[in-house]
KEBA-193589 format. One line per 5 residues: number of its first residue (from 1); their letters; for each residue x, y, z of N, C-alpha, C. Coordinates in steps of 0.02 Angstrom, whole numbers, plus 50000, padded with zeros to 5 digits. Each point is the difference from the previous one (the first is absolute). Example, Ala and Ser with C-alpha at 12.3 -4.5 7.8 and 13.67 -1.06 7.14 Angstrom:
2
1) AS) 50660:49716:50390:49955:50059:50000:50045:50060:50000 ~ 49982:50053:49964:50042:50059:50003:49961:50055:50037 .
//
This chain:
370
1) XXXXX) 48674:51016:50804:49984:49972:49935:49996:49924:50004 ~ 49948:49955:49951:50012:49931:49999:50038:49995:49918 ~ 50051:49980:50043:50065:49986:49924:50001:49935:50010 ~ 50004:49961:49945:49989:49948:49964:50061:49976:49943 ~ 50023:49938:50024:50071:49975:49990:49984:49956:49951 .
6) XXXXX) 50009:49988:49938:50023:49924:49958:50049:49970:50042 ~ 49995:49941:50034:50086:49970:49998:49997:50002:50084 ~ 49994:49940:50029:50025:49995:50083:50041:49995:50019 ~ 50059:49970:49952:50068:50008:50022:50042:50043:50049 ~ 50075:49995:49983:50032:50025:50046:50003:50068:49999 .
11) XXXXX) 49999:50044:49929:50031:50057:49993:49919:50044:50027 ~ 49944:49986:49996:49926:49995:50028:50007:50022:50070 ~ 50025:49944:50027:50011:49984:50058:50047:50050:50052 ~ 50045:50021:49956:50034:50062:50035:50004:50060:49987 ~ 49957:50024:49937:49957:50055:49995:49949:50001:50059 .
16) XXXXX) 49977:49963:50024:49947:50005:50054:50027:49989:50057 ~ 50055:49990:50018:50041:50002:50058:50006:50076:50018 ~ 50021:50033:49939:50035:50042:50002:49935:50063:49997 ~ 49937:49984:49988:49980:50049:49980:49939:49976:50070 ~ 50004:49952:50041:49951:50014:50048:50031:50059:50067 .
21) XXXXX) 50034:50036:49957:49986:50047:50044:49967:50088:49997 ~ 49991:49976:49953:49929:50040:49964:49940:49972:50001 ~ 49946:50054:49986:49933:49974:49999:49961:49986:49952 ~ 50010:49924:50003:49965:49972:49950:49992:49951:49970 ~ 49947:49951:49971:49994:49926:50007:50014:49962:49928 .
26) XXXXX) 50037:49960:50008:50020:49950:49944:49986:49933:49976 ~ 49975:49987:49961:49957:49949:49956:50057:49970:49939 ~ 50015:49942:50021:50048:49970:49967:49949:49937:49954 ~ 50042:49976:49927:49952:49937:49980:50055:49959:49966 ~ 50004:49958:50026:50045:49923:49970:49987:49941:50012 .
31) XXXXX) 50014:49952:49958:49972:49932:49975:50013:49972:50050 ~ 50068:49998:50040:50013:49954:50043:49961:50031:50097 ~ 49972:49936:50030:49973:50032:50053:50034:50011:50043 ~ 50081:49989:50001:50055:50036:50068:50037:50031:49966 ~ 49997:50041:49957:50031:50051:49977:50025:50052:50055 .
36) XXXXX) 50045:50012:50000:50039:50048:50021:49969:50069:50039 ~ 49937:50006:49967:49979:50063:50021:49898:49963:50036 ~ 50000:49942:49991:49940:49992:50025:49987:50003:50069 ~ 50054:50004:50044:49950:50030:50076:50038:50073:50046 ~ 50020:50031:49927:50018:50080:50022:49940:50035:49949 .
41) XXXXX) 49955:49987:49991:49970:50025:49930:49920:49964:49992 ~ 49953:50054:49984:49939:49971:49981:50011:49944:49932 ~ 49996:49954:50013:50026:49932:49945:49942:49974:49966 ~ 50019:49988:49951:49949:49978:49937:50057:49938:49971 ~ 49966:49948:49991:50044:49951:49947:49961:49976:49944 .
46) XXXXX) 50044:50033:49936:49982:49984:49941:50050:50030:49969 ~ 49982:50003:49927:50037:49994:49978:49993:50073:49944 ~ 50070:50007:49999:50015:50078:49975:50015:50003:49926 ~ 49984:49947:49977:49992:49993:49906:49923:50022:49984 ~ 49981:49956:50054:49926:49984:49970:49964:50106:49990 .
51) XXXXX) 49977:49999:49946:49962:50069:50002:49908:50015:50055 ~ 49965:49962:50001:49968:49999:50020:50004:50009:50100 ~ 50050:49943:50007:50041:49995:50089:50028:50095:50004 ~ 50020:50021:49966:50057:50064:49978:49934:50033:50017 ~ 49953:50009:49962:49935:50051:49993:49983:50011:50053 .
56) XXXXX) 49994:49946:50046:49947:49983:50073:50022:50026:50028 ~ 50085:49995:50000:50044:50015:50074:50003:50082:49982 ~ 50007:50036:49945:50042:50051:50003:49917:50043:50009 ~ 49934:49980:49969:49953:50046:49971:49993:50067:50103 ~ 49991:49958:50054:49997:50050:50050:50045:50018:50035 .
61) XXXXX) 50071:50011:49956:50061:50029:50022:49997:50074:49995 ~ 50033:50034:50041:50044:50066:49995:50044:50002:49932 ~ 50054:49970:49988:50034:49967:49982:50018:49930:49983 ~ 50054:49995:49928:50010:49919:50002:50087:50008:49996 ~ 50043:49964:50010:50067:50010:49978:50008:49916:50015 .
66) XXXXX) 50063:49997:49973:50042:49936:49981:50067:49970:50052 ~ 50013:49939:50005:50044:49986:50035:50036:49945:49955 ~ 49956:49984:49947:50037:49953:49927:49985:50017:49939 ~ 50017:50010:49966:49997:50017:49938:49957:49947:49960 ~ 49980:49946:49977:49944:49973:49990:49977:49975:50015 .
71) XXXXX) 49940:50058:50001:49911:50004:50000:49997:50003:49944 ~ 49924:50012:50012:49934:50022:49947:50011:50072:49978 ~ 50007:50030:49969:50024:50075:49980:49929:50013:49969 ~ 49969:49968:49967:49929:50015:49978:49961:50016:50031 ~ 50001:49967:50072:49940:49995:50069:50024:50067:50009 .
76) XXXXX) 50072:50007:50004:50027:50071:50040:49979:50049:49966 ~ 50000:50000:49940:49964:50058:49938:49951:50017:50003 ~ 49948:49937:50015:49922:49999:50012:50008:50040:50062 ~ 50017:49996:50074:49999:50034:50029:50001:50074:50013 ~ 50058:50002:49949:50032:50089:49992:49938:50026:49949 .
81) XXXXX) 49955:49965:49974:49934:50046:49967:49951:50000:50048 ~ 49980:49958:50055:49967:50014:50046:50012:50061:50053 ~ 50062:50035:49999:50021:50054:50034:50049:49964:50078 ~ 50011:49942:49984:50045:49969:50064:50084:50012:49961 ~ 50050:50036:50059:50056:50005:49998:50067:49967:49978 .
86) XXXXX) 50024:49967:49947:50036:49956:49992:50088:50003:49994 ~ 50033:49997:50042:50056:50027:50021:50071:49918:49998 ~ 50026:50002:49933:50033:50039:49946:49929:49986:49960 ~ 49979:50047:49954:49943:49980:49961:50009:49944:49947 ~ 49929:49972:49974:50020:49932:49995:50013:50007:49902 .
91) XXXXX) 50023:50059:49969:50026:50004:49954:50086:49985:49982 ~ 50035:50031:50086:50054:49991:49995:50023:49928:50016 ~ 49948:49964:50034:50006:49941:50032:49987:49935:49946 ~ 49949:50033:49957:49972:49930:49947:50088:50017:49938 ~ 50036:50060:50016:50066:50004:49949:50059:49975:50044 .
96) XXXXX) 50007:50006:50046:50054:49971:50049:49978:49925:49991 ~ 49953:49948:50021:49992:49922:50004:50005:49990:49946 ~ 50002:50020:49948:50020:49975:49927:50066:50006:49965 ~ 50046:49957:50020:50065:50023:49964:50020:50044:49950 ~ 49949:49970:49950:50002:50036:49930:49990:50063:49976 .
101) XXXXX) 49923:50027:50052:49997:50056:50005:50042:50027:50050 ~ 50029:49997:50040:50040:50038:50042:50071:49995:49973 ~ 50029:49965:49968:50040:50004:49920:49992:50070:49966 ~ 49950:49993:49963:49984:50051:49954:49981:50072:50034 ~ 49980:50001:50067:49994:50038:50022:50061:50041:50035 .
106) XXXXX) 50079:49967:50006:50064:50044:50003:50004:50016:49926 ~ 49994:49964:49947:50012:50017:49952:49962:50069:49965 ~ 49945:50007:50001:49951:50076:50004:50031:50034:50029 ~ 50031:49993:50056:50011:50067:50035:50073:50025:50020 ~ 50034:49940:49944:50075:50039:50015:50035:49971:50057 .
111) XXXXX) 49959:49934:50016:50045:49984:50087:50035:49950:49974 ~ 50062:49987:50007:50053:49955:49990:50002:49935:50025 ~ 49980:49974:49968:49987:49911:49996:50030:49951:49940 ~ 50030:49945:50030:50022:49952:49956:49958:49986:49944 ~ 50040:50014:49918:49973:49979:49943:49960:49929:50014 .
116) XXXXX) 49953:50013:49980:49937:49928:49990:49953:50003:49946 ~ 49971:49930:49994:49971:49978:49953:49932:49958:50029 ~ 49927:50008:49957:49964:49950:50032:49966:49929:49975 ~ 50013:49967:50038:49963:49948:49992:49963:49965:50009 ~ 49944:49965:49936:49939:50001:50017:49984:49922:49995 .
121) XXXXX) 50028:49961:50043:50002:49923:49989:50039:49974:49939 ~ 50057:50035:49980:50031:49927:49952:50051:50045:49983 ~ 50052:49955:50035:50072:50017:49973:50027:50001:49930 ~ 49984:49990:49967:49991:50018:49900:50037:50053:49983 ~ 49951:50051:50032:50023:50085:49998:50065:50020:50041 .
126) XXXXX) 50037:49961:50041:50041:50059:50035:50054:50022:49974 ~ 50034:50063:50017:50036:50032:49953:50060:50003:50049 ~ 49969:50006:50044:50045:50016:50059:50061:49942:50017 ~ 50094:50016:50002:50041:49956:49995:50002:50000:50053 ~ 50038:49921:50031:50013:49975:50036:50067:50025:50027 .
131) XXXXX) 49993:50004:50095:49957:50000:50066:49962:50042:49991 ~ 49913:49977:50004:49954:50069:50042:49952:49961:50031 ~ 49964:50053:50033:49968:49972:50057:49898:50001:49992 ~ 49973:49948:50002:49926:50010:49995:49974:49990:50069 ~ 49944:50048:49976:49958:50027:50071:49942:49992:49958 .
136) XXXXX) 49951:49968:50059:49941:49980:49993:49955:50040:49987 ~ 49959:50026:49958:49963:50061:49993:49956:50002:50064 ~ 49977:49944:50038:49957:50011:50077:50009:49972:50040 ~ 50013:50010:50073:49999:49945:50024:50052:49983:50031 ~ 50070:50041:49999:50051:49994:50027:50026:50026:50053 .
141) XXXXX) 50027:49979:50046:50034:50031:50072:50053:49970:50023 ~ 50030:50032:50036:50062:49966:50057:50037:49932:49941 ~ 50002:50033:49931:50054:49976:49970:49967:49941:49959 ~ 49915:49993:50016:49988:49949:49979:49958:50034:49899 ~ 49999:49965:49979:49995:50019:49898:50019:50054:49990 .
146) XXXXX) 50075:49969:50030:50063:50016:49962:50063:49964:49999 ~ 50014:49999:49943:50062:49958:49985:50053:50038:49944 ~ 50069:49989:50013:50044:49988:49937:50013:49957:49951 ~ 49995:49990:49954:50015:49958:49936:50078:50048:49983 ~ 50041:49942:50001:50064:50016:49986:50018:49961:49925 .
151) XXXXX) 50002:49946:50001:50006:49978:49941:49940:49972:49966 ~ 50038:49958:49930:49944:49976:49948:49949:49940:50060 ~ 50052:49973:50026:49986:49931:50033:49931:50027:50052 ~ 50011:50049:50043:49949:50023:50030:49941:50014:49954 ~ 49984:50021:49967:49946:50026:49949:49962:49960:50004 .
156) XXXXX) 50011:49909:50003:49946:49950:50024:49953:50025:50076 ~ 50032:50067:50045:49945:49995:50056:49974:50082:49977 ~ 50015:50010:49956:49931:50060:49993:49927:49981:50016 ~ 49985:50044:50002:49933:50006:50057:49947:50026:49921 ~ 49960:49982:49981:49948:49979:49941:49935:50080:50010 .
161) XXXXX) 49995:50011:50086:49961:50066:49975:50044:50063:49992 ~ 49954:50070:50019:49996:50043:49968:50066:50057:50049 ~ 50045:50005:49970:50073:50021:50028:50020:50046:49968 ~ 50037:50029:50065:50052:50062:49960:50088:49960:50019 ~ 50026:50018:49932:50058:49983:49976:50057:50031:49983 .
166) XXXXX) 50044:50001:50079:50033:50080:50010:50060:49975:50007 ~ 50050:50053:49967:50075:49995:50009:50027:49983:50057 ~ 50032:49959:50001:50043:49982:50071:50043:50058:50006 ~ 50009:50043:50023:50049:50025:50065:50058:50008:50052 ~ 50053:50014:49977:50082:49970:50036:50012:50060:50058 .
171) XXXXX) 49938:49953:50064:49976:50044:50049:50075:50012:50052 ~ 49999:50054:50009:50049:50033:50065:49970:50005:50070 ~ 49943:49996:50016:49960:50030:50032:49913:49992:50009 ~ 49972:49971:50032:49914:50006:49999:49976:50047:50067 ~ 49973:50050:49962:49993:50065:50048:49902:49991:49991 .
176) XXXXX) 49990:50036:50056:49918:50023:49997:49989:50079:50044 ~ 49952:50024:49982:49994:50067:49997:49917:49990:50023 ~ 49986:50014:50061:49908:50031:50025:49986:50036:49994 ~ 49969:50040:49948:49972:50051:50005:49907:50020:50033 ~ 50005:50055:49997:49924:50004:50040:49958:50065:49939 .
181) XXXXX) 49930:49999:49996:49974:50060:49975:49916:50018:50040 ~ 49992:50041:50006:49935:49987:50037:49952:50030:49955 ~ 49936:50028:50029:49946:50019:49958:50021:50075:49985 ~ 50036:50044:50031:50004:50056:49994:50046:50009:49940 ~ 50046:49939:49996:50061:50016:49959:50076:50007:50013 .
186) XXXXX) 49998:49985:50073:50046:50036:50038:50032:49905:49981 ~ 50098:50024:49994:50022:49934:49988:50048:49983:50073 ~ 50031:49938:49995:50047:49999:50040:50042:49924:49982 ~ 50073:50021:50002:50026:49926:49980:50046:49982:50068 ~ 50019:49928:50034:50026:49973:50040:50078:50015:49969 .
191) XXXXX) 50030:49981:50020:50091:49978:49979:49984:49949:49983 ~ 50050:49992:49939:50005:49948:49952:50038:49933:50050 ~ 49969:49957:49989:50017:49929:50039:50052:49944:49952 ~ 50033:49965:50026:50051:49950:49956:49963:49932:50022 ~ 49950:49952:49992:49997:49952:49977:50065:49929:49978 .
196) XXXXX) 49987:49959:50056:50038:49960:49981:49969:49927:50004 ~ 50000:49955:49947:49939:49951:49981:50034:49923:50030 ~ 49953:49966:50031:50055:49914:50011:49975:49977:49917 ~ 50064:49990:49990:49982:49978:49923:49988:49940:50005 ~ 49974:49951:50041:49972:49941:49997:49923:50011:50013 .
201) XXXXX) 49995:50028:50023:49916:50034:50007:49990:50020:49953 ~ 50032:50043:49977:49978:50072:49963:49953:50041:50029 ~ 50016:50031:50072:49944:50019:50040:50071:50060:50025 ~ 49966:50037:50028:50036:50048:50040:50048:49984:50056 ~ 50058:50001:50012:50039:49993:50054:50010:50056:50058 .
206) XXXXX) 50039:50039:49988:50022:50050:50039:49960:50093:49951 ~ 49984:50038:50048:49988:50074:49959:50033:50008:50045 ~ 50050:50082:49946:50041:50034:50050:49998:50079:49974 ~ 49973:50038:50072:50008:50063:49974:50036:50028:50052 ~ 50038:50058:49965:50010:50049:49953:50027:49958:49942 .
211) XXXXX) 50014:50032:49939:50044:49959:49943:50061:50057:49990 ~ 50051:49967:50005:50058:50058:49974:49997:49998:49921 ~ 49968:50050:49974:49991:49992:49922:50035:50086:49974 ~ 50020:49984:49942:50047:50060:49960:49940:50067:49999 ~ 50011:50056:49982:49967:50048:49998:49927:49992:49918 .
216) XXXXX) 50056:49940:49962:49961:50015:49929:49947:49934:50017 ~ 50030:49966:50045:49935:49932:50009:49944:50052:50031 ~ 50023:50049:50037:49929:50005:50047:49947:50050:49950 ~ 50053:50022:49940:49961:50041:49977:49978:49979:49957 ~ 50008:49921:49973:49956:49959:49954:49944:49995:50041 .
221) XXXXX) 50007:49976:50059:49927:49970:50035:49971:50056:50036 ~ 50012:50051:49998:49960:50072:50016:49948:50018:49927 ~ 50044:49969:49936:49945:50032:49944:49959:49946:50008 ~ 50016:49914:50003:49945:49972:49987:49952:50015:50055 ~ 49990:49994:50063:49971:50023:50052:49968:50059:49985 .
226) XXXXX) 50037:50049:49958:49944:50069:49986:49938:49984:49944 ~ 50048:49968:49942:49948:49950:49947:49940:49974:50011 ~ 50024:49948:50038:49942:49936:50014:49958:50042:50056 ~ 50003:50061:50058:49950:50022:50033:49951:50065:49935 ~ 50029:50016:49961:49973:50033:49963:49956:49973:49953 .
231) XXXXX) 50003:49929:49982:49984:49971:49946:49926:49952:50040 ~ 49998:50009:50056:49960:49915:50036:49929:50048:50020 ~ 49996:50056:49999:49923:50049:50013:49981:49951:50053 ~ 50012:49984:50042:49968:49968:50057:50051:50007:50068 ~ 49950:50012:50060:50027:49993:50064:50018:49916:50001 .
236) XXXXX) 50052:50008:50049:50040:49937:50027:50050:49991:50010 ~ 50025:49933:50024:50076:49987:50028:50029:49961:49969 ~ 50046:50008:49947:50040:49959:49950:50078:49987:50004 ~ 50016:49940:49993:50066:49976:50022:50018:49973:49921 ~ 50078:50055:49977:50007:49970:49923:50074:49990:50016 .
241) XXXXX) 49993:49935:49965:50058:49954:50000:50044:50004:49947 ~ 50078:50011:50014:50040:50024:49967:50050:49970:49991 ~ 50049:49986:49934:50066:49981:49997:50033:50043:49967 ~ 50071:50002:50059:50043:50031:49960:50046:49943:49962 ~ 50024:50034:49952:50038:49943:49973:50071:50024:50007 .
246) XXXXX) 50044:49950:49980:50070:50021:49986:50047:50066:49947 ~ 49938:50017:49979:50023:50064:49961:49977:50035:50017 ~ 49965:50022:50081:49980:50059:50033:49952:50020:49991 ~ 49938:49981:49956:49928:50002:49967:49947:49953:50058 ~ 49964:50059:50003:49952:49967:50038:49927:50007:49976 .
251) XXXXX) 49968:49937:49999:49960:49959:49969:49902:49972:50037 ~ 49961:50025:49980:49940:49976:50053:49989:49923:49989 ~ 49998:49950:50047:49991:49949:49996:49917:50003:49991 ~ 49968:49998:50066:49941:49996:49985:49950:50044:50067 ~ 49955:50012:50009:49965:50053:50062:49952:49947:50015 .
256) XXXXX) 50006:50033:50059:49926:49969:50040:49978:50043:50047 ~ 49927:49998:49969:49968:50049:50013:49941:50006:50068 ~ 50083:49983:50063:49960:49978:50068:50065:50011:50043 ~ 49981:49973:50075:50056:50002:50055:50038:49933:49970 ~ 50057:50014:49999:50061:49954:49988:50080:49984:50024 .
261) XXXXX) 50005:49932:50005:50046:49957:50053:50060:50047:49998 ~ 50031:50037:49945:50053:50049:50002:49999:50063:50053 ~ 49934:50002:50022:49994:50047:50046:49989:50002:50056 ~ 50016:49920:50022:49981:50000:50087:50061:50021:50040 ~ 50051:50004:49978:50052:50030:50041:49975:50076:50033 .
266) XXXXX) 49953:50041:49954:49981:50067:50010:49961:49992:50088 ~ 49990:49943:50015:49967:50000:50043:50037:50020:50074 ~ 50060:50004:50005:50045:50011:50069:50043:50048:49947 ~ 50026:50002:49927:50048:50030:50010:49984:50069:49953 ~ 49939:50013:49988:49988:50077:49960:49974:50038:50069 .
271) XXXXX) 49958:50067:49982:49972:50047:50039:49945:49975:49988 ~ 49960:49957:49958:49949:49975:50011:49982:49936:49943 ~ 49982:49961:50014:49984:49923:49953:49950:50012:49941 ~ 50032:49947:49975:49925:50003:49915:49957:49986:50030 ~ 49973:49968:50063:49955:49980:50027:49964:50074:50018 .
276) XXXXX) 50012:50046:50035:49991:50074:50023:49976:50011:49934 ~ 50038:50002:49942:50013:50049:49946:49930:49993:49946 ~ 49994:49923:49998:49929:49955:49968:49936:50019:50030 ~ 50004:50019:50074:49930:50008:50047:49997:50075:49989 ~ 50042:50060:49983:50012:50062:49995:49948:50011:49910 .
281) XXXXX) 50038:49955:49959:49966:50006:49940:49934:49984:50002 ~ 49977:49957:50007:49935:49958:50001:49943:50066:50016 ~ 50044:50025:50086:49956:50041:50014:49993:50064:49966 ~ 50054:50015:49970:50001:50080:49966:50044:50056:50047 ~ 50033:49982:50025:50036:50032:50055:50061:50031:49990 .
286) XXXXX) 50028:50052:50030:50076:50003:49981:50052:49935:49999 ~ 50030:50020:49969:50056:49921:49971:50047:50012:50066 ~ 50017:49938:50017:50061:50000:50044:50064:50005:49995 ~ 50036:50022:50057:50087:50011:49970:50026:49921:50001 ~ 50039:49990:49940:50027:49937:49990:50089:50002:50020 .
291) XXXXX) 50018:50042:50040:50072:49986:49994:50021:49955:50033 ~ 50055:49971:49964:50027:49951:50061:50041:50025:50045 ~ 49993:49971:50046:50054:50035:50087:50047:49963:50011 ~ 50004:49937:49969:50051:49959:50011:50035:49960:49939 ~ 50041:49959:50001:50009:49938:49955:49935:49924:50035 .
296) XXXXX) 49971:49982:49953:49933:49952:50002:50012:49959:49970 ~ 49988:49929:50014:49986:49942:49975:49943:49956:49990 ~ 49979:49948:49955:49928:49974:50019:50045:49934:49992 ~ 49981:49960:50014:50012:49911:49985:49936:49966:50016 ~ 49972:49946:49941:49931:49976:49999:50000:49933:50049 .
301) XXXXX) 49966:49991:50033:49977:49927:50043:49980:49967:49940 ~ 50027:49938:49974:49970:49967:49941:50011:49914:50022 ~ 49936:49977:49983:49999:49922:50033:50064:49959:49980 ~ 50043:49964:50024:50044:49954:49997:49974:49944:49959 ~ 50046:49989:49962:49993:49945:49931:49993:49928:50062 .
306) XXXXX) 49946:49982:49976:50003:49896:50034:49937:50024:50056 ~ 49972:50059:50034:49967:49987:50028:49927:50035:49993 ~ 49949:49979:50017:49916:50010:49997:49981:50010:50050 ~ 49949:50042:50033:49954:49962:50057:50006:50079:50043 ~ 49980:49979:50061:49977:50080:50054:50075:50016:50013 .
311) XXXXX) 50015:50030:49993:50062:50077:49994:50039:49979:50084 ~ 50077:50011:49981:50035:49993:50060:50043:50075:49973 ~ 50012:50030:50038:50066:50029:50003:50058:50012:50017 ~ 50022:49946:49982:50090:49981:50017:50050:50050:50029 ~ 50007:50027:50049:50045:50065:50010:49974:50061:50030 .
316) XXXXX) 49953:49977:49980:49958:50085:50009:50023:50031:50093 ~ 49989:49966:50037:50031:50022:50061:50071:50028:50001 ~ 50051:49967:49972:50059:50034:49985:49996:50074:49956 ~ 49954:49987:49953:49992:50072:49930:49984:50047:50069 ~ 49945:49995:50035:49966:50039:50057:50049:50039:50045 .
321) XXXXX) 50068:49971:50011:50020:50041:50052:50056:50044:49974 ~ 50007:50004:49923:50057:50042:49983:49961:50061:49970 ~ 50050:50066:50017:49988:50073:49988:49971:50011:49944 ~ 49947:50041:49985:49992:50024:49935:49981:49959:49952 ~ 49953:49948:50023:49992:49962:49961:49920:49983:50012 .
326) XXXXX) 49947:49993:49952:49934:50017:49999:49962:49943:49984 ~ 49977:49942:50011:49952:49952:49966:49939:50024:50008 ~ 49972:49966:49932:49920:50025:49976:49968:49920:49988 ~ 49951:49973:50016:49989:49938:49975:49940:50031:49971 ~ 49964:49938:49944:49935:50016:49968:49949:49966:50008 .
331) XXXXX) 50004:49961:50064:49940:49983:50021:49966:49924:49951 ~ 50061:49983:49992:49987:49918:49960:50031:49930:50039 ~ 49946:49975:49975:50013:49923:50066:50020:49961:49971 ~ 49988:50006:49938:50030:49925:49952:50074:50028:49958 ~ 50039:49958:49999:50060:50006:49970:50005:49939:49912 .
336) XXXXX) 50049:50042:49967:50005:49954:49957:50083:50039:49956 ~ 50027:49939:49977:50071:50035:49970:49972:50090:49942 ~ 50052:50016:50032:49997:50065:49950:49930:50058:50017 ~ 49966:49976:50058:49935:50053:49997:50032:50062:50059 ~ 49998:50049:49988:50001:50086:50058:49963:49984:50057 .
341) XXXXX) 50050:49985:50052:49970:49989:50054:49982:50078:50061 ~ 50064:50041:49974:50018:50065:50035:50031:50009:49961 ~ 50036:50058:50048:50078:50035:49992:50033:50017:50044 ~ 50074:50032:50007:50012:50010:50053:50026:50084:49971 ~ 50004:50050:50060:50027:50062:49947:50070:49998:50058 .
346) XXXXX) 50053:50043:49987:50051:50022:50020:50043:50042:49976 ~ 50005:50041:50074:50047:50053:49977:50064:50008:50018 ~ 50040:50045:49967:50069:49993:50002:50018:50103:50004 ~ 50077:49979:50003:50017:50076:49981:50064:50014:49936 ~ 50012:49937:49979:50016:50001:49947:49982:49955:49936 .
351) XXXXX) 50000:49983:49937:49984:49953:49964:50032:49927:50004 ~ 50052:50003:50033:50042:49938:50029:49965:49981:50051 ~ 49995:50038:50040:49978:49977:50058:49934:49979:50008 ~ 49963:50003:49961:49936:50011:49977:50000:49916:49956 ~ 50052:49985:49954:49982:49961:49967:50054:49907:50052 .
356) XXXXX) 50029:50035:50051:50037:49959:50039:49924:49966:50044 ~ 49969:50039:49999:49953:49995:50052:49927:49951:49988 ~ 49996:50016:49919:49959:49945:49977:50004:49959:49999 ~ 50083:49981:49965:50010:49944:49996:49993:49955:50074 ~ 50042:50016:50033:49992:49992:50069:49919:49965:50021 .
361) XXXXX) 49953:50053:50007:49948:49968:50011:49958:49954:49964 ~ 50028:50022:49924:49986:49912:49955:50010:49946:50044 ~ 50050:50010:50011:50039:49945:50011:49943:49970:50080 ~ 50000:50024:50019:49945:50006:50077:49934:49939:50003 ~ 49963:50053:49952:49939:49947:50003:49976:49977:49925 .
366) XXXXX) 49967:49953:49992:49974:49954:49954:49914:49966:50037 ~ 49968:50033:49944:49927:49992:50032:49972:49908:49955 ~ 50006:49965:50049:49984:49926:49987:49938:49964:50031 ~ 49989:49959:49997:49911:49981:50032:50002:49931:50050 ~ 49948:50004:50049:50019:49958:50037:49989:49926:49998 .
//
């Protein structure tokens, strides 16, 4: 098949790692010309808003699927009436990139999400008391349009467009859950992952699976997981983000409706990776077994604050010679504070040992520029 990628990036990039070992050719399109996936991949650079760029690339595909969540969902629509394949379809995709609708859309269907409110450029209307948190109705990632407003005094950095305006949360816990569905119907969910964030980033730190969670947590996130695959009528690979809170209630933060950073640990430590699991859907194939075999870790390569320029990796020879321990780079030359350079995965055989071990190799390397 010629399958056809929005998005050159990283998560792109190791879907096609992972899937050249099958037959069949991949057509990636992103703005930037060293993207991550431009010399594993038939490469196109442009740009994945534009509808017209969207039309060109996808019209002599097999297939189109996603590696970011916004695109053009219209181009993708236009496509899916021409009889080309669109995998998550771009109904579930134009309701996932929109806060608001993907808001209203737990709310339809019974999936448990923080009380919110929307807003449509002007703080006038909000009802909602202080701490809560606004999210950008487009446009947001890796922590970026989004913020807390805690007090009155903050209310001067509200953000003027079009937002959802959601209860803050007295989180215990930030869990994520991969699920898979393919064309047949057939489902499959990963083990629930624990998420742990550098709160100076606000970016992902450490994922750790298995989660030791109570019998009634797993059976909150077994209904939403049955919910949200029942409710989305589309094949694909969705990662929904979860808090538990301190009163044992667990809560959907928000989905994305693609391969996601909570799930690269799957890559050494399940029976088979979201990467496997994404190339399985796309194609229509039986779903893969997701169990985990071990205790797994991910920790992100993220550029060091103060430096710019072509990529060093501080340590990396030391990370290299200890057991059970996996680096992935993404094929980027330029560095800058706070950008995903890699990851590293690691495994353990207990959750101590597992979380002794990250730290540990935190501590190791620091990717800085020369």
């Amino acid at each position: 098949m010629k399958i056809g990628i929005l998005g050159g990036g990283q998560l792109g990039r190791m879907l096609i790692q992972e899937a050249l070992k099958y037959d069949d050719e991949f057509y990636t399109l992103d703005p930037a010309p060293d993207a991550p996936c431009h010399n594993i991949s038939y490469f196109t650079q442009g740009n994945f808003n534009d509808y017209e760029t969207v039309l060109n690339f996808g019209k002599d595909k097999d297939l189109v699927t996603i590696e970011i969540e916004h695109v053009n969902a219209d181009a993708l629509a236009e496509l899916e009436s021409q009889g080309i394949k669109v995998v998550p379809n771009s109904k579930i995709i134009k309701t996932i990139q929109q806060k608001i609708l993907q808001k209203q859309f737990y709310k339809a269907h019974d999936i448990p999400s923080p009380e919110f409110e929307v807003m449509d450029g002007s703080s006038d209307e909000i009802k909602m008391p202080l701490p809560f948190v606004q999210k950008m109705n487009t446009g947001g990632y890796d922590g970026k349009g989004v913020q807390v407003i805690r007090t009155a005094e903050d209310m001067k950095n509200l953000w003027t467009q079009d937002s959802v305006i959601e209860k803050l949360v007295d989180i215990d816990k930030e869990l994520s859950v991969i699920v898979a569905r393919n064309e047949n119907g057939e489902t499959k969910t990963f083990p629930v992952t624990e998420m742990v964030a550098d709160p100076k980033l606000n970016l992902l730190d450490f994922n750790i699976c298995p989660v030791d969670l109570s019998d009634e947590v797993e059976e909150q996130i077994n209904s939403i997981t049955e919910k949200f695959l029942n409710a989305i009528n589309s094949p694909g690979l969705f990662a929904i983000e979860l808090f538990l809170d301190k009163e044992g209630k667990v809560w959907v933060n928000e989905t994305a409706p693609r391969l996601h950073n909570s799930g690269h640990q799957s890559q050494e430590g399940n029976a088979n990776s979201q990467f496997e699991q994404m190339y399985r859907v796309v194609k229509n194939l039986p779903l893969a077994d997701t169990d985990a075999i071990i205790y797994s870790g991910m920790l992100n390569l993220v550029g060091a604050e103060g430096y710019s320029g072509k990529v060093v990796y501080e340590g990396m020879e030391e990370v290299l010679r200890l057991p059970e321990t996996y680096v992935h780079l993404y094929g980027k030359t330029e560095t800058k504070p706070g950008r995903k350079m890699g990851h590293i995965n690691v495994l353990a055989e207990s959750r101590d040992e597992l979380m002794e071990k990250l730290v540990m190799v935190k501590g190791m390397v620091r990717v800085i520029a020369e």
